[in-house]
VEXDREN-2710 file (C-alpha; in Angstrom, 1 decimal):
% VEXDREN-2710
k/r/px/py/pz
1/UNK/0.0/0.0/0.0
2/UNK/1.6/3.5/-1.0
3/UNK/0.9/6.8/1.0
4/UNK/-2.3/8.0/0.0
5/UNK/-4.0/11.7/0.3
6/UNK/-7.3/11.7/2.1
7/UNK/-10.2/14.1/1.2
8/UNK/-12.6/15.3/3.8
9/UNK/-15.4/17.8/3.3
10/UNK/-15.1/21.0/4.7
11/UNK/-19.0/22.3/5.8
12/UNK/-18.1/25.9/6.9
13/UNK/-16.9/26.5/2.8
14/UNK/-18.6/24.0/1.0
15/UNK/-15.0/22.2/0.0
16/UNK/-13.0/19.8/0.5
17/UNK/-9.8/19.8/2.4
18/UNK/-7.4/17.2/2.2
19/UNK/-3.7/15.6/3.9
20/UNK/-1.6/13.1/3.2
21/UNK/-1.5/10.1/5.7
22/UNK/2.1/8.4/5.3
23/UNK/5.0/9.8/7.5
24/UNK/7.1/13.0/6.5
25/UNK/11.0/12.4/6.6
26/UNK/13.4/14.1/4.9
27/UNK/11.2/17.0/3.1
28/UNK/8.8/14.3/1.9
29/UNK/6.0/11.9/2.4
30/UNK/6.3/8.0/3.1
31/UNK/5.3/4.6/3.7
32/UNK/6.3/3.4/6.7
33/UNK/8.6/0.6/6.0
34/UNK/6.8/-1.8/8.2
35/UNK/3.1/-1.2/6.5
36/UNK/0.4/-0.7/9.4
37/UNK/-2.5/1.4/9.6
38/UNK/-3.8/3.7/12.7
39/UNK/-7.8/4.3/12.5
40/UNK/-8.7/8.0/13.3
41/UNK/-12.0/8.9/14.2
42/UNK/-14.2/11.7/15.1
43/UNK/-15.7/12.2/18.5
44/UNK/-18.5/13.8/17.9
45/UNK/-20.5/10.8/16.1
46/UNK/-17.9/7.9/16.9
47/UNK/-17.4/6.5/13.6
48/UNK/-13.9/5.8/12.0
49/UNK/-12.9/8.9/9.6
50/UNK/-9.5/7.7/7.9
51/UNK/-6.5/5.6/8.7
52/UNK/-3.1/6.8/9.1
53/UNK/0.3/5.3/8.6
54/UNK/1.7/3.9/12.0
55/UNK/5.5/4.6/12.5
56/UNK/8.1/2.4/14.1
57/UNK/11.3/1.8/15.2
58/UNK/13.0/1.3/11.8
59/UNK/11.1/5.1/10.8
60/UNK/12.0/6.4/13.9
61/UNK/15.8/5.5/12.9
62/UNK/15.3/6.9/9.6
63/UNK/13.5/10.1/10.5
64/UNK/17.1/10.6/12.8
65/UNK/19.7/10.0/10.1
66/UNK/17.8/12.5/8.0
67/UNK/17.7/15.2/11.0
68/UNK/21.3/14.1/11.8
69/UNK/22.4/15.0/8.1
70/UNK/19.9/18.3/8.1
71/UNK/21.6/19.4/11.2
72/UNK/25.3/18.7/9.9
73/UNK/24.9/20.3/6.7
74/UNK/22.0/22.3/5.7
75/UNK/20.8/23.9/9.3
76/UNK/22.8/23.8/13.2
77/UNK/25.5/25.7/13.1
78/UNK/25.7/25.6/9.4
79/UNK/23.2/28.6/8.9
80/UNK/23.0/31.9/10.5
81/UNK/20.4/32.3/13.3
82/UNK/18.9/35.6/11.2
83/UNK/18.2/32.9/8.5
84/UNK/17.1/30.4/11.0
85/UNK/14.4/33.1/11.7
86/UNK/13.2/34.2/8.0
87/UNK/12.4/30.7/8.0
88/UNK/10.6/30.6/11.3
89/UNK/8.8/33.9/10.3
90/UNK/8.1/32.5/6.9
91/UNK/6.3/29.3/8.4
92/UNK/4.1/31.3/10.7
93/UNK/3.0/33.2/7.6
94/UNK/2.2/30.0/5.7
95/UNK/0.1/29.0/9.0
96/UNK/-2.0/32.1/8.9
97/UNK/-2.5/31.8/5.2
98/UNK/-3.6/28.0/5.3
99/UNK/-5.3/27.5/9.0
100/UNK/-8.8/26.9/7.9
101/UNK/-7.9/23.9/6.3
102/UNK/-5.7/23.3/9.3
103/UNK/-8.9/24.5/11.7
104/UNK/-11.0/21.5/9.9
105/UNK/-8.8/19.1/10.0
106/UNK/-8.1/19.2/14.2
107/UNK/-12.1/19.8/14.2
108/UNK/-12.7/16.9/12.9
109/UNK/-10.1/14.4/14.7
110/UNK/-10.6/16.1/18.2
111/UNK/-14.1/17.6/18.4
112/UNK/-13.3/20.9/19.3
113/UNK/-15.7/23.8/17.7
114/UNK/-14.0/25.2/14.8
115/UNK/-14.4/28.6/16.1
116/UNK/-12.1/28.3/18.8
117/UNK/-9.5/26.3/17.4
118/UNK/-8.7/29.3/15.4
119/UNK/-9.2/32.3/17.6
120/UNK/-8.0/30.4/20.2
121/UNK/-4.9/27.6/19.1
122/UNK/-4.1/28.6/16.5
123/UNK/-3.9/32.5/17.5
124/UNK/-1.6/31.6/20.2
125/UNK/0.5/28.5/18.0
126/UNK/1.0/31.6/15.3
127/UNK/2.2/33.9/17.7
128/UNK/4.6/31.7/19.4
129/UNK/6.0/31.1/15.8
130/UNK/6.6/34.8/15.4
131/UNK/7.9/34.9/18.7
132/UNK/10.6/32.7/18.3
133/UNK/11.3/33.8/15.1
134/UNK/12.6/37.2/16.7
135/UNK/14.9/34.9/18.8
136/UNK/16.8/33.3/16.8
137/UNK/19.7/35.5/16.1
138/UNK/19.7/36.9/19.7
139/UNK/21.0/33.2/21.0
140/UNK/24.1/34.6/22.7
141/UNK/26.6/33.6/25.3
142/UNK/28.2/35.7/27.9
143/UNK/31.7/37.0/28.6
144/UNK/33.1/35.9/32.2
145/UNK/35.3/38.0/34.2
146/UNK/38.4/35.6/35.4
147/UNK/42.4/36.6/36.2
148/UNK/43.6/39.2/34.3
149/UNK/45.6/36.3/31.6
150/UNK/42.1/34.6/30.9
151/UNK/39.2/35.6/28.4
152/UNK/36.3/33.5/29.1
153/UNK/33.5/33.0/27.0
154/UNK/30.2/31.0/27.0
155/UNK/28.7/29.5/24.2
156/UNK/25.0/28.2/23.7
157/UNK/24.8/25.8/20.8
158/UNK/21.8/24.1/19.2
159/UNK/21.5/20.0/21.2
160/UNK/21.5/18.5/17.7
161/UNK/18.5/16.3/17.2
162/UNK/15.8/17.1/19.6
163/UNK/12.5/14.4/19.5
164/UNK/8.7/16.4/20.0
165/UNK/6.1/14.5/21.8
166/UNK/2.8/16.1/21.0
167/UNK/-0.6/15.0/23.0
168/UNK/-3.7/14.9/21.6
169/UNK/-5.6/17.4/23.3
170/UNK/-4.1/20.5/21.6
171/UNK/-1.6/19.1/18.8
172/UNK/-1.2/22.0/16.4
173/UNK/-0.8/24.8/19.4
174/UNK/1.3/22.8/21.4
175/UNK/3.4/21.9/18.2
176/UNK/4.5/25.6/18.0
177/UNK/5.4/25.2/21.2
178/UNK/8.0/23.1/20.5
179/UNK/9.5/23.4/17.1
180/UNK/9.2/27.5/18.0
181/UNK/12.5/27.2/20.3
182/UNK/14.0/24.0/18.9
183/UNK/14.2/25.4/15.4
184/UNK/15.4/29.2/16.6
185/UNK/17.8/27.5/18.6
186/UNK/19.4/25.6/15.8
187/UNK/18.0/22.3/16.2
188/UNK/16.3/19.3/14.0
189/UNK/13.2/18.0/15.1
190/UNK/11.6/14.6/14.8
191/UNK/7.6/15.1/15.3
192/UNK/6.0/12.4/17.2
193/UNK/1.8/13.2/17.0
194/UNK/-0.6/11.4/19.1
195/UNK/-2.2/8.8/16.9
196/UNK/-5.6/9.9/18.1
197/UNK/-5.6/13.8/16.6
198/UNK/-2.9/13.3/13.7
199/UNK/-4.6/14.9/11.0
200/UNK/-4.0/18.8/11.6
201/UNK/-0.4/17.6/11.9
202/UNK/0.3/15.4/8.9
203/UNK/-1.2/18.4/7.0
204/UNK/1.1/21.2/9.0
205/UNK/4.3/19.0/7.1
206/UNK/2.9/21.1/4.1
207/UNK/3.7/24.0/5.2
208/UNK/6.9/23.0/6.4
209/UNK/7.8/22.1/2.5
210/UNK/6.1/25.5/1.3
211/UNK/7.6/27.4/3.8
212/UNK/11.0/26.4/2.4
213/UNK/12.6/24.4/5.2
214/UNK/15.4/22.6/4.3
215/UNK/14.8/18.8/4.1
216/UNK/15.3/16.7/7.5
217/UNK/15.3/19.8/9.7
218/UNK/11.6/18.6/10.7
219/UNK/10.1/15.3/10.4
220/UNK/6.9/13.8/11.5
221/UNK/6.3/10.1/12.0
222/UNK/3.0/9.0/13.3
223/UNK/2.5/5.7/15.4
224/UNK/1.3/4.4/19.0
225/UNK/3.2/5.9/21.8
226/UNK/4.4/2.7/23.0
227/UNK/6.2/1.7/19.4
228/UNK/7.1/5.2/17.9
229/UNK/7.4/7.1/20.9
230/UNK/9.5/4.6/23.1
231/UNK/11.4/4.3/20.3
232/UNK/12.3/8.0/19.8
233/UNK/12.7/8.0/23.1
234/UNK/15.5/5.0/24.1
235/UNK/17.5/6.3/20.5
236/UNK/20.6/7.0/21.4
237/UNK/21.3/9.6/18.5
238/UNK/18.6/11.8/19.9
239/UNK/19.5/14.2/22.2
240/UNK/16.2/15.7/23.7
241/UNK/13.0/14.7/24.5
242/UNK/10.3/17.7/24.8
243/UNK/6.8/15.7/25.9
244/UNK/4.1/16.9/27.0
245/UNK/1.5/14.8/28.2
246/UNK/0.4/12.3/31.5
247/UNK/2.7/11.6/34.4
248/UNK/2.6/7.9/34.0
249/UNK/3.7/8.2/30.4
250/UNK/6.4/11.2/31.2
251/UNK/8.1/8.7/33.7
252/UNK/8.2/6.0/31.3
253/UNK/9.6/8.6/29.0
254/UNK/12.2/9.4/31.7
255/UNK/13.1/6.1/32.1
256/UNK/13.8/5.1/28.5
257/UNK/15.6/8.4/27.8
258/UNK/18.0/7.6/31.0
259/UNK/18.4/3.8/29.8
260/UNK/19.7/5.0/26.1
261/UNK/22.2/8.2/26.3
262/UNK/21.4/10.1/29.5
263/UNK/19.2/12.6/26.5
264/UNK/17.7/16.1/28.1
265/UNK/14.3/15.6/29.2
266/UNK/11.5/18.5/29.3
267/UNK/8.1/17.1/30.9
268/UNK/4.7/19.1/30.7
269/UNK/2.6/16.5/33.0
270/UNK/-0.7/16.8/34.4
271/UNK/-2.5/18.9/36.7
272/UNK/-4.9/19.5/38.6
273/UNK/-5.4/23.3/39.3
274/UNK/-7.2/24.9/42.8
275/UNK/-9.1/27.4/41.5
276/UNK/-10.0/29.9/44.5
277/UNK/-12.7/32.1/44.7
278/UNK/-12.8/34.9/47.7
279/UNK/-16.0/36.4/48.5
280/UNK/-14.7/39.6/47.7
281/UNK/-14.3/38.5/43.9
282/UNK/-16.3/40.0/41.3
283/UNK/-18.3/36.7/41.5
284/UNK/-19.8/37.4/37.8
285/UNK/-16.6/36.9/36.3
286/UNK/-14.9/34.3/38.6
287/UNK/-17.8/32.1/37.7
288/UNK/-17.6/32.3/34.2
289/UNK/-13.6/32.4/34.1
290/UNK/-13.8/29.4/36.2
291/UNK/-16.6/27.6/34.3
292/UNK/-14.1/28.3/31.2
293/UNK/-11.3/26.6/32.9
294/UNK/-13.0/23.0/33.6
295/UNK/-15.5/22.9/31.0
296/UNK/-13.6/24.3/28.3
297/UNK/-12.6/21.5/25.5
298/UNK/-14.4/19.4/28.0
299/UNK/-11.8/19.7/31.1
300/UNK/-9.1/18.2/28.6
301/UNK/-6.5/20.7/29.5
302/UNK/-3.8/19.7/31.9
303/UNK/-5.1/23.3/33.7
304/UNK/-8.3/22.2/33.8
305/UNK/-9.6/23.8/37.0
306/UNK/-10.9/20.5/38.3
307/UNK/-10.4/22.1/42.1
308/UNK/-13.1/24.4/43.3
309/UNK/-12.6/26.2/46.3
310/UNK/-15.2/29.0/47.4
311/UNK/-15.6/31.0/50.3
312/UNK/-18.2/30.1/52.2
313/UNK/-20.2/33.8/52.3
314/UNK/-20.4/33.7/48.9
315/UNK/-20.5/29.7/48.1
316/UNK/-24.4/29.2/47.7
317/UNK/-24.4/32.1/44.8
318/UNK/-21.4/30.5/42.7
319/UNK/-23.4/27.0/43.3
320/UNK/-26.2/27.9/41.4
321/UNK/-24.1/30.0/38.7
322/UNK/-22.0/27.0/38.0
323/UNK/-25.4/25.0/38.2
324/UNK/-26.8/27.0/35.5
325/UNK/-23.8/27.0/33.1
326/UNK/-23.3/23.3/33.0
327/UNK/-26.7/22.5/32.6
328/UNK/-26.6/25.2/28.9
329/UNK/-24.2/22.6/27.8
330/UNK/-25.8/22.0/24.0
331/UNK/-23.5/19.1/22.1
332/UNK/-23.0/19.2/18.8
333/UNK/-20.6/19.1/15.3
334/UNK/-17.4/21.4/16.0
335/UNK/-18.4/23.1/12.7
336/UNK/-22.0/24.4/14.0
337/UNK/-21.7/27.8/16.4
338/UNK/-24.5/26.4/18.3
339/UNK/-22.9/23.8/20.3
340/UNK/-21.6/24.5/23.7
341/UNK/-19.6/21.5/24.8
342/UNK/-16.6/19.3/23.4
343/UNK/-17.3/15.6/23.3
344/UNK/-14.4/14.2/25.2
345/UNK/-11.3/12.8/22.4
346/UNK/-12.0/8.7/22.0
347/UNK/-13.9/5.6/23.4
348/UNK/-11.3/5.2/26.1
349/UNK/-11.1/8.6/27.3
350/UNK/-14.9/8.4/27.7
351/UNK/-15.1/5.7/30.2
352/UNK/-12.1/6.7/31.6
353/UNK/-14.5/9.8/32.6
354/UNK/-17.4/8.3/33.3
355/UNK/-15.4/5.5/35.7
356/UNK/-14.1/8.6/37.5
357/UNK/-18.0/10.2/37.9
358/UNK/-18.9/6.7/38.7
359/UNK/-15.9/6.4/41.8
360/UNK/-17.4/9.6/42.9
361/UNK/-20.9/8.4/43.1
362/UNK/-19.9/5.6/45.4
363/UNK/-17.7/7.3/47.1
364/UNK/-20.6/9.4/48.7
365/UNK/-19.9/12.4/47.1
366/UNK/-23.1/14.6/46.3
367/UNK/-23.7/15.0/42.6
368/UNK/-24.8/18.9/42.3
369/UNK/-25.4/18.5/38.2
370/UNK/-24.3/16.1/35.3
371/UNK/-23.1/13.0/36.2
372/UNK/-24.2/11.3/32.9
373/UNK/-23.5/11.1/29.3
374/UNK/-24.8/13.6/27.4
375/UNK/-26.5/13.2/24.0
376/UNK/-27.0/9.8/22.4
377/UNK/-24.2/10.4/20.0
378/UNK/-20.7/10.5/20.1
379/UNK/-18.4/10.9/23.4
380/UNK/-20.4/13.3/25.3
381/UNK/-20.1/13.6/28.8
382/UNK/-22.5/16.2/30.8
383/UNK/-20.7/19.0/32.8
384/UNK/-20.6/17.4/36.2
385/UNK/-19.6/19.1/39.5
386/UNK/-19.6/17.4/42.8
387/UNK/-19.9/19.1/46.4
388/UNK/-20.0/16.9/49.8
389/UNK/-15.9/15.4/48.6
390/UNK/-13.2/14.5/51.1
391/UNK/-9.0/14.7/50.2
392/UNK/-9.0/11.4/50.3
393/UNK/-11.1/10.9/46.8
394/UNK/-9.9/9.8/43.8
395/UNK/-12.0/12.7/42.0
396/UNK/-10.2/15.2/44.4
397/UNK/-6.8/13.4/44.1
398/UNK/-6.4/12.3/40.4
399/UNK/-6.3/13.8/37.0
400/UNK/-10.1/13.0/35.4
401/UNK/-9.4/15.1/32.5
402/UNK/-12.9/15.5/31.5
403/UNK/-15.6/17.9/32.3
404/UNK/-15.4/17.6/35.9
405/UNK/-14.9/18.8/39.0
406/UNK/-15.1/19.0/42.9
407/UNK/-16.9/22.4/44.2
408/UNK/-15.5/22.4/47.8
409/UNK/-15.9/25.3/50.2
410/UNK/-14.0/27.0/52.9
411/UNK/-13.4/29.4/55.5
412/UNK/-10.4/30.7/56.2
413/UNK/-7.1/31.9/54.2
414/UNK/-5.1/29.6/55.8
415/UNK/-7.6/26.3/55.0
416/UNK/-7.7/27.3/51.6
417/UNK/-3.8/27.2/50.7
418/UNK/-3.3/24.2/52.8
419/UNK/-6.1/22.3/50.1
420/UNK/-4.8/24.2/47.7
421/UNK/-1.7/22.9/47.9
422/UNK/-2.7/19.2/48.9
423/UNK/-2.1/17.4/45.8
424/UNK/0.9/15.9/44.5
425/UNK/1.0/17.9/41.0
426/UNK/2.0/21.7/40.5
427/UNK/1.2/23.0/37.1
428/UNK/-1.0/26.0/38.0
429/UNK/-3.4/27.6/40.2
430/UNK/-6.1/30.8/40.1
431/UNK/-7.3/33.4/42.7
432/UNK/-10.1/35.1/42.3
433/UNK/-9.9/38.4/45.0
434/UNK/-9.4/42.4/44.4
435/UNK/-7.2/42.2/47.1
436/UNK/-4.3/42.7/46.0
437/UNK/-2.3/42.1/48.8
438/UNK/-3.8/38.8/49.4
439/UNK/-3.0/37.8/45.6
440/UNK/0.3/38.4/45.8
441/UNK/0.5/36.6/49.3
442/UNK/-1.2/34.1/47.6
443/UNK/1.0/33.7/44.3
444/UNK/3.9/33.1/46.4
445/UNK/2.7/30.6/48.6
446/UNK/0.8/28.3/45.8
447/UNK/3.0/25.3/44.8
448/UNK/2.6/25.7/41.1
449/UNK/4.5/26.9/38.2
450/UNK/1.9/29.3/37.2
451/UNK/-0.1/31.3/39.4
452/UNK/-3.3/33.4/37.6
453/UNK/-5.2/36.0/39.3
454/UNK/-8.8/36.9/38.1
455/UNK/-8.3/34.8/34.8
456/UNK/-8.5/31.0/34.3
457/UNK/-5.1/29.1/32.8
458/UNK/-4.0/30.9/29.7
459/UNK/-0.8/30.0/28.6
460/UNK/1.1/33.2/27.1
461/UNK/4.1/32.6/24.1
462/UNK/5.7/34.9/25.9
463/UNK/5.6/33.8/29.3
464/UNK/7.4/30.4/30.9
465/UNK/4.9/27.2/31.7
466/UNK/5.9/24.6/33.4
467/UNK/4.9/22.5/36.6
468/UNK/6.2/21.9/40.1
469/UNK/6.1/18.2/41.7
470/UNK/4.9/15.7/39.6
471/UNK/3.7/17.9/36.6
472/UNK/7.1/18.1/35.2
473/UNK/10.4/20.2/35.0
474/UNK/11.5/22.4/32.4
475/UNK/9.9/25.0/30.7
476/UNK/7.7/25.2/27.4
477/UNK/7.4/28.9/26.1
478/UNK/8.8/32.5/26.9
479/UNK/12.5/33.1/26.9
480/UNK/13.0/30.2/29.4
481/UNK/12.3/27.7/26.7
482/UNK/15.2/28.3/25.1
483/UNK/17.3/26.8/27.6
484/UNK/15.9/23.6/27.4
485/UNK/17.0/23.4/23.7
486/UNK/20.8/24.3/24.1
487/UNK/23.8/22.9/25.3
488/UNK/26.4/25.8/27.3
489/UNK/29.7/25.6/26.2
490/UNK/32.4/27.2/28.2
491/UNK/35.5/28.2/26.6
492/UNK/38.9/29.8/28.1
493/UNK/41.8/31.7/26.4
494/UNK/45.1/32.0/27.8
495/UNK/46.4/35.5/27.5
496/UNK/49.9/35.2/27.8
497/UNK/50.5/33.3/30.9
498/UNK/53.6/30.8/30.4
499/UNK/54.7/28.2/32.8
END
């Protein structure tokens, strides 16, 4: 079977759109050389859409010889970081120009409404793009003051060939994240896309050939985690990983990067972000930023707000706002404006929701609304906070990643940032107060990467994300990123000094 272009209609414009669904190596598409296919399917009906080309070890080993020869002779240290940028630049303008087709594309493999994959990812994926861009020839070292006979100098230079682990919830935004810093930074990238939202991605290696990148400085081979991405992982030749994704998998990663070369490791891990609402919050708006924060993309956000904590004077009020919001939850295609909820991503990811609402029932916690599927189509689950919970809970304690969350109230300062803080992940945490005082006081004592105040999790291009505890180290976005993509070399002159 040869690599084959898929068409898919495209309702918004009464088109087509289509993508190629072999691998991309070396500036072109391919079979993989062990032939197996990957079915993709749409969440909002459940019914297979396409098959992809699954990946494995013997593409991962090619995608890395042609990276390997890309960074040797055609990119690394071989072109000029002002170049490195025109192409960066060039890319993000080739994004803008094609991300409707794009847009439909991760519409139709992840469910999300059209509409906000474009103001929303693909706003911030084309930014960060830009952003980088107007890095790349400002990479510089430092000059280090040492005894008078010494000049010192410190170099940052590219890694080589850096492996991107994409998840499925947000492929083409989080994809910027990654090849924004890699590529400014002089790297070549090998692309590893969830199997379950490929699409958007296998389509983004057009504009990688249009844009003019020279062959082998990206690739993308798509494949199961366990095959493709272990593999990219243990290769010895590769010398970064940059996933984003669960804990459970990020450790595995961790442990199969340490087993092959001792490769850099950046892990974006789960979450599961206190949001904190003081009765002297503009309630209005801490309602609806917090609403935004579980329920958008159906709580499959690694910010997801999943933690409610309200002040008890004003806890009965935000109860039946949040009541009232999750029960206007309208499913639907991501292509019509009128629907109001995500279906969660795949078959597995459902009942790994509805097990958690299920463990919550019996638990004895007090469902307040949802708590069922919604719709008779599709993956569909129905906004569902519960109230009456306990730390000990596996809905209080565990990463749903769905729609969900545990509406909890308190009292005091002090018992909010100790539940706050009661969890084993860190990736971020929001305050709602116009005290300011009491936000900052608050910002520092959180254990999170990211702190927010009167605005749900947003990550910013230009700002570092990243997690504390067990939701990862190192840091995607902002100036920090670029660390995480360099090696510092250190290099001393002898000025005249004889023995």
């Amino acid at each position: 079977m040869t690599v084959h272009t898929q068409q898919f209609d495209y309702p918004l414009f009464k088109g087509k759109v289509s993508v190629n669904t072999g691998l991309f190596i070396d500036g072109k598409y391919v079979d993989p050389l062990d032939r197996h296919d990957i079915e993709v399917f749409d969440p909002t009906t459940g019914k297979v859409i396409t098959t992809i080309a699954a990946g494995g070890k013997k593409d991962v080993d090619r995608a890395v010889v042609a990276a390997q020869k890309a960074f040797k002779t055609t990119w690394g240290k071989t072109v000029s970081g002002t170049q490195r940028g025109h192409l960066i630049r060039k890319l993000a303008e080739v994004f803008e120009k094609h991300q409707d087709e794009l847009a439909a594309l991760e519409t139709l493999d992840s469910g999300k409404q059209y509409f906000h994959v474009k103001a929303m990812d693909f706003a911030n994926a084309i930014e960060t793009l830009k952003y980088y861009a107007g890095w790349a020839d400002k990479i510089s070292g430092k000059t280090i003051e040492a005894e008078p006979h010494k000049f010192v100098y410190t170099l940052h230079e590219p890694i080589g060939v850096v492996g991107c682990i994409v998840p499925w919830n947000f492929p083409i935004m989080i994809l910027a994240w990654k090849l924004g810093p890699a590529l400014a930074t002089g790297n070549c990238v090998i692309v590893k896309p969830s199997e379950v939202t490929p699409l958007a991605t296998l389509k983004f290696a057009e504009l990688i050939q249009e844009a003019g990148f020279p062959p082998g400085v990206v690739n993308i081979v798509t494949g199961y985690g366990s095959v493709a991405g272990q593999a990219l992982a243990q290769h010895p030749d590769v010398g970064k990983i940059s996933f984003t994704g669960s804990t459970l998998t990020g450790r595995k990663i961790l442990h199969s990067s340490g087993d092959s070369n001792l490769k850099r490791v950046t892990l974006e891990l789960g979450g599961k972000t206190p949001n904190i609402i003081f009765d002297d919050a503009d309630i209005e708006q801490a309602v609806k930023w917090t609403a935004m924060g579980i329920f958008h993309h159906a709580g499959q956000m690694c910010t997801a707000g999943s933690r409610i904590f309200v002040q008890e004077g004003v806890y009965d009020k935000v109860m039946a706002a949040f009541v009232e919001i999750a029960k206007a939850a309208k499913p639907g295609s991501g292509f019509d404006p009128n629907t109001k909820i995500d279906p969660v991503v795949s078959k597995t990811q459902f009942d790994r929701v509805m097990g958690y609402i299920n463990a919550g029932k019996e638990s004895g916690a007090t469902v307040a609304v949802g708590g069922g599927q919604l719709g008779n189509e599709g993956y569909f689950v129905q906004p569902t906070l519960f109230t009456d919970v306990s730390a000990d809970m596996k809905i209080v304690k565990e990463e749903i990643f769905g729609p969900v969350g545990v509406i909890i109230k308190f009292k005091t300062e002090e018992e909010a940032l100790a539940a706050a803080n009661d969890t084993t992940y860190g990736l971020s945490a929001c305050i709602y107060t116009k005290d300011v005082e009491r936000a900052t006081r608050f910002a520092s004592a959180l254990e999170a990467g990211s702190i927010f105040v009167n605005i749900t999790s947003g990550p910013d291009w230009r700002v570092s994300f990243g997690g504390f505890k067990q939701s990862g180290f190192g840091k995607d976005l902002g100036e920090y990123a670029l660390e995480g993509y360099t090696n510092t070399k250190a290099v001393t002159l002898n000025i005249g000094q004889k023995l």
